[in-house]
C-alpha positions as CSV (number, residue, x, y, z in Angstrom):
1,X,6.5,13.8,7.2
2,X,7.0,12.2,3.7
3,X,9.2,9.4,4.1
4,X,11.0,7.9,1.5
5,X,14.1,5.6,0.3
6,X,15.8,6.0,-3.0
7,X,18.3,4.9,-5.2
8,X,18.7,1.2,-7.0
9,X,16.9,-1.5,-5.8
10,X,18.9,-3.0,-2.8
11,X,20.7,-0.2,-2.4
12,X,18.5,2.7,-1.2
13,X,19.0,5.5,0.7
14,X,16.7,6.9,3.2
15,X,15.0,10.5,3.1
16,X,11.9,12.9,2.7
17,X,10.3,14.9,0.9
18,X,10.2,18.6,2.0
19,X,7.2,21.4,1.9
20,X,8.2,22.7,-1.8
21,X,8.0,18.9,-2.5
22,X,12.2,18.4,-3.2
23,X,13.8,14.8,-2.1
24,X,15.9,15.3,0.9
25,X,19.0,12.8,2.1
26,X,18.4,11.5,5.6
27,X,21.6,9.1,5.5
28,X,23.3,11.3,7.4
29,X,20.7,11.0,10.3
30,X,19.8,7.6,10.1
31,X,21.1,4.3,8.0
32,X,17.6,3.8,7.0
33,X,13.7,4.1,7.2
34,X,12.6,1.2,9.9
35,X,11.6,0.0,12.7
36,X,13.6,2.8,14.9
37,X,12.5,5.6,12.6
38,X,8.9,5.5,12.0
39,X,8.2,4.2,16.0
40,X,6.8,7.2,18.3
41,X,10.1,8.0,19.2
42,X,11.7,7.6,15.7
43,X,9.2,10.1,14.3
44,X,9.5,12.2,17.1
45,X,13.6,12.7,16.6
46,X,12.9,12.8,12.8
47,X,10.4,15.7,12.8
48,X,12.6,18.0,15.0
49,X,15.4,17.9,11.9
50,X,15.1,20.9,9.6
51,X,14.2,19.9,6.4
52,X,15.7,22.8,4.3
53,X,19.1,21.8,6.1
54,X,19.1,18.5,4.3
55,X,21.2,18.0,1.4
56,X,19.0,17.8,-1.5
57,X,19.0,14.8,-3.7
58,X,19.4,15.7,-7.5
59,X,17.6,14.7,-10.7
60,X,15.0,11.9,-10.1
61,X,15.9,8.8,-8.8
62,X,14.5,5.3,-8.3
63,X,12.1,5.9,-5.0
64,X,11.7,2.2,-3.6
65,X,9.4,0.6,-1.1
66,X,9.7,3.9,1.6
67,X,10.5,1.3,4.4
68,X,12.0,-1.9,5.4
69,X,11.1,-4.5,8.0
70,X,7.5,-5.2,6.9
71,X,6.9,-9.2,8.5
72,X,3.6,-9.2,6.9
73,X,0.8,-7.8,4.9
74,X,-2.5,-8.4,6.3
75,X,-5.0,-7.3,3.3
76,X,-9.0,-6.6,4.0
77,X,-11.3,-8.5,1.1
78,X,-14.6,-6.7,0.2
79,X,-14.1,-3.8,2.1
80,X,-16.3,-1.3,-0.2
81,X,-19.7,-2.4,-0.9
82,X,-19.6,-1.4,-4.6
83,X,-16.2,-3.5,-5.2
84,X,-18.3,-6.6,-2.9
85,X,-21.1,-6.1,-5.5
86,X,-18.9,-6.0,-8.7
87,X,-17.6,-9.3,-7.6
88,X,-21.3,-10.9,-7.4
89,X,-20.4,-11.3,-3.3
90,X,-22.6,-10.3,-0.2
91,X,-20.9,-7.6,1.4
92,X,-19.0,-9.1,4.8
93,X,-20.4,-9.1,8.4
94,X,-16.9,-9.1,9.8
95,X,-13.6,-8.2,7.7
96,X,-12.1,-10.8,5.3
97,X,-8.4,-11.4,6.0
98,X,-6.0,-12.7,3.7
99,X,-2.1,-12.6,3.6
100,X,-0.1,-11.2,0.4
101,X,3.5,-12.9,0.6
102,X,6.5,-10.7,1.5
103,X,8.3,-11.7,-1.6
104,X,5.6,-10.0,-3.4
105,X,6.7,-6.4,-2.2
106,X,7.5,-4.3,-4.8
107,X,8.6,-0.1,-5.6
108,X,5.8,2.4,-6.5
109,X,8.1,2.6,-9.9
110,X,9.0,-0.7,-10.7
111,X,7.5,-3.2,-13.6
112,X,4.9,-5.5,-12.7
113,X,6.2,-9.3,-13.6
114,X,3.4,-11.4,-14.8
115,X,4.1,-14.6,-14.6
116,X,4.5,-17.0,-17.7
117,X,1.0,-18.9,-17.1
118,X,-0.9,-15.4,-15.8
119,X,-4.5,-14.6,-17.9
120,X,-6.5,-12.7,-15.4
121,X,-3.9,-10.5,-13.7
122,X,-6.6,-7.5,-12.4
123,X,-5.5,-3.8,-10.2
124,X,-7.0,-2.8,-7.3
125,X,-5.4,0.1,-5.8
126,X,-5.7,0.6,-1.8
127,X,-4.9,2.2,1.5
128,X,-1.9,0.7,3.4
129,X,-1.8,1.7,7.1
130,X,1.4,0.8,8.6
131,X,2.0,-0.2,11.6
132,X,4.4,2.2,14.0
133,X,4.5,-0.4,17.4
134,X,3.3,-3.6,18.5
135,X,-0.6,-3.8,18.4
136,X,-2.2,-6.9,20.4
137,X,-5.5,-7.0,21.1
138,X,-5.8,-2.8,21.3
139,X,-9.4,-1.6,21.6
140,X,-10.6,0.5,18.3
141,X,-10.6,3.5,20.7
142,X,-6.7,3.1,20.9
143,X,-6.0,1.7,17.6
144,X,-4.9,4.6,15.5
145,X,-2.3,5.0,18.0
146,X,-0.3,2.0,17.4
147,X,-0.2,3.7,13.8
148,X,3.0,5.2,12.3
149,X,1.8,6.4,9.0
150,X,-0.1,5.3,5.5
151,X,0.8,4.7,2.2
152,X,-0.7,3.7,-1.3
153,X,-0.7,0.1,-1.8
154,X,-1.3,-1.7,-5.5
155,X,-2.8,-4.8,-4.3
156,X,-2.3,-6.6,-7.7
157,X,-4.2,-9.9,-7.9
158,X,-4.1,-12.8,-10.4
159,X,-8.2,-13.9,-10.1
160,X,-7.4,-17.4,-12.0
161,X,-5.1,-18.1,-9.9
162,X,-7.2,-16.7,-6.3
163,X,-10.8,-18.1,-8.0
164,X,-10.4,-21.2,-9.7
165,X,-7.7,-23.5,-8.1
166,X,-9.1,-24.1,-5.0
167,X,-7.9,-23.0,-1.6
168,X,-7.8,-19.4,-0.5
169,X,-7.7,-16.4,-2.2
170,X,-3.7,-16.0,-1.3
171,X,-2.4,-18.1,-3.9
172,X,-3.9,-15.3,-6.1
173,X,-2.6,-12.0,-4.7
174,X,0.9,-13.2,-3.7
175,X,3.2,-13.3,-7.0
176,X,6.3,-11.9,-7.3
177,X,6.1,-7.8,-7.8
178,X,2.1,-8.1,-6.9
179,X,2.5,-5.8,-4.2
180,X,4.0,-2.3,-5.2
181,X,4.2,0.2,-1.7
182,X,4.6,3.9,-1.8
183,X,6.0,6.2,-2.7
184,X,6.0,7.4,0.6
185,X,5.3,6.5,3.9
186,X,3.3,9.6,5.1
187,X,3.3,10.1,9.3
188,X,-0.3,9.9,10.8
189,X,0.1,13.3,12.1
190,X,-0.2,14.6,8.3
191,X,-3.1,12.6,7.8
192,X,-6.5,14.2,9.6
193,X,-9.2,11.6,8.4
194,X,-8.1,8.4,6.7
195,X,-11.4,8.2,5.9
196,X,-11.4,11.1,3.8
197,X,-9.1,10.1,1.1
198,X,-10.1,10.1,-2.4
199,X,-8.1,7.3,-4.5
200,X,-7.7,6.4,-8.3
201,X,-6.7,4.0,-10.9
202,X,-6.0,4.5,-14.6
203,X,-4.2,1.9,-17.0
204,X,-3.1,3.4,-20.2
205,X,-5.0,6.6,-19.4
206,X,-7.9,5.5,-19.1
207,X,-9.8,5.8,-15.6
208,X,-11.0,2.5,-13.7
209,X,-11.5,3.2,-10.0
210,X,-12.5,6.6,-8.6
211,X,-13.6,6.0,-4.7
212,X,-13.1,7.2,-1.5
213,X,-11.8,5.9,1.7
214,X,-15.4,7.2,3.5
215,X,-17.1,4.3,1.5
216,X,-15.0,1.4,3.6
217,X,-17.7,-0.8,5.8
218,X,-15.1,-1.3,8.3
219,X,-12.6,2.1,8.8
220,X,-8.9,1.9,9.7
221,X,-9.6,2.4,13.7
222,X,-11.8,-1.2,13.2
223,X,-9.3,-3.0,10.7
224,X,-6.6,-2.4,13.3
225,X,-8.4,-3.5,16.6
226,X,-9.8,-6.3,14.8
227,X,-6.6,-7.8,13.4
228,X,-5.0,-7.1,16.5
229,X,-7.3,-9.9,18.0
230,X,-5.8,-12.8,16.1
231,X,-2.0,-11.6,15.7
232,X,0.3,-9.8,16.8
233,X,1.0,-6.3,14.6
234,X,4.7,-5.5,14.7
235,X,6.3,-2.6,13.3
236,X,6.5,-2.3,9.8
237,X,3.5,-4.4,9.4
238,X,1.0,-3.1,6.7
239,X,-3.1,-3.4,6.6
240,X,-4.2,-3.2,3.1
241,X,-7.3,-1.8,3.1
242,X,-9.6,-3.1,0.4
243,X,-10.7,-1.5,-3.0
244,X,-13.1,0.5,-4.4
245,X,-15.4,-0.8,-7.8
246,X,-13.9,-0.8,-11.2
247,X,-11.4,-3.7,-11.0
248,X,-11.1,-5.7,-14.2
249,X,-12.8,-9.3,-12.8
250,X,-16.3,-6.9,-12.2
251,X,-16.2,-5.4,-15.8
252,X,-18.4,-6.5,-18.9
253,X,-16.7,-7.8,-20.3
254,X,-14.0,-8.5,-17.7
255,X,-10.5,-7.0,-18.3
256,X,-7.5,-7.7,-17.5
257,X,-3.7,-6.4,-17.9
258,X,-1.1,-7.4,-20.7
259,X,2.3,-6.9,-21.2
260,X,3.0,-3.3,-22.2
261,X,0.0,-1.5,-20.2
262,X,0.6,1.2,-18.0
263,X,-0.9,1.6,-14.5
264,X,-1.0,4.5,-12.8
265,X,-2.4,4.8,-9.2
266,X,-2.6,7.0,-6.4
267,X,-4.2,8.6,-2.8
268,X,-4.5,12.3,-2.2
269,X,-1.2,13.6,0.2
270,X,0.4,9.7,-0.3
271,X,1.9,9.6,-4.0
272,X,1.1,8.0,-7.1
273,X,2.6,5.0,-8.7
274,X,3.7,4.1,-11.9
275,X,4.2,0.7,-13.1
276,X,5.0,-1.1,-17.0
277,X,3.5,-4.4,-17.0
278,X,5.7,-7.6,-18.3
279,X,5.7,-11.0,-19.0
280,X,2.8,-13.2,-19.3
């Protein structure tokens, strides 16, 4: 299933998207797209509805974040070689974890807000796996089971603020609107191989990243075990994967976004996104 919420931001509806690709309305089902829906059971009751008896949404609304009830984003640093040489960094022995703030999140569709002091504001478009129930400590053998579903994730960074102020890297990948989700939250079951997902980034056109999930040093199954040992996944939560090459900071010259750019991003069977960049 293709799971979705639409409408104005704060006021969204919850629904799918059917076979012939048309938005369906699931608010007569269920209030929303959570932690009841997209658990085993959730999906289970969801995927027995009839999609073409749903009452089909018209025109082309706002589609926001395709879920609620996300207590944190767990993000995966240099997790493609290429993008770990780009950056003029050894590639990682064991996965680099750092958090992106909840008040980042953001819709597939809406602006990016650079903030007033913001120079080296980069794109690096990624592989969210979200969580579906509790996950402590699972063995990588288990882990894709605790998994409801993946979505596209536009883990949008600020370098200056990540590389030259000290600290860790969160302070840089945290602002507000740095962390558009969706369009869709897209059931595991319609996903054979996450590691066999080619994804792609373009601003104003033009094409910066062109990878493929099979190039990740550590796969999903491994990202999930392995954060499971140091905290406890809870539904909702979302694993951002890591990026592929062609970010701005590993350019020559580097590149990064200004107000008026377009980004466009997406993951084969998850969506694209869309977003205007502001401020700055």
């Amino acid at each position: 299933m293709k799971l979705v919420r639409f409408g104005r931001n704060g006021h969204e509806k919850p629904g799918l998207i059917d076979t012939a690709g048309h938005l369906r309305d699931l608010s007569g089902h269920v209030e929303s797209i959570g932690w009841n829906e997209f658990s085993p059971q959730g999906l289970k009751r969801l995927a027995a509805l009839r999609a073409d008896s749903l009452p089909l949404v018209p025109g082309k609304p706002r589609l926001g974040v395709p879920f609620t009830g996300i207590s944190k984003i767990i993000a995966i640093g240099l997790n493609y070689s290429d993008h770990a040489h780009e950056s003029g960094m050894a590639a990682p022995a064991e996965p680099v974890l750092f958090m992106k703030a909840t008040t980042c999140i953001n819709g597939p569709t809406d602006a990016i807000m650079m903030p007033p002091s913001s120079v080296k504001t980069d794109w690096e478009v990624e592989l969210g796996i979200v969580i579906g129930r509790e996950a402590r400590r699972v063995s990588r053998k288990n882990a894709l089971d605790y998994v409801a579903g993946y979505c596209v994730v536009h883990d949008v960074s600020e370098r200056e603020y990540q590389l030259e102020h000290g600290g860790q890297w969160d302070k840089g990948k945290g602002c507000d609107t740095y962390g558009p989700i969706g369009p869709w939250l897209v059931s595991r079951d319609e996903v054979s191989d996450p590691q066999r997902l080619h994804l792609w980034l373009e601003v104003n056109g033009e094409r910066m990243q062109d990878g493929n999930t099979s190039d990740m040093i550590f796969p999903c199954d491994e990202l999930v075990s392995y954060v499971s040992r140091f905290m406890t996944l809870l539904p909702g939560d979302v694993i951002s994967t890591g990026t592929p090459k062609g970010v701005g900071m590993g350019r020559k010259p580097q590149r990064f976004l200004k107000a008026g750019d377009i980004v466009k991003l997406g993951i084969d069977g998850l969506g694209e996104q869309r977003q205007l960049v502001k401020g700055g």
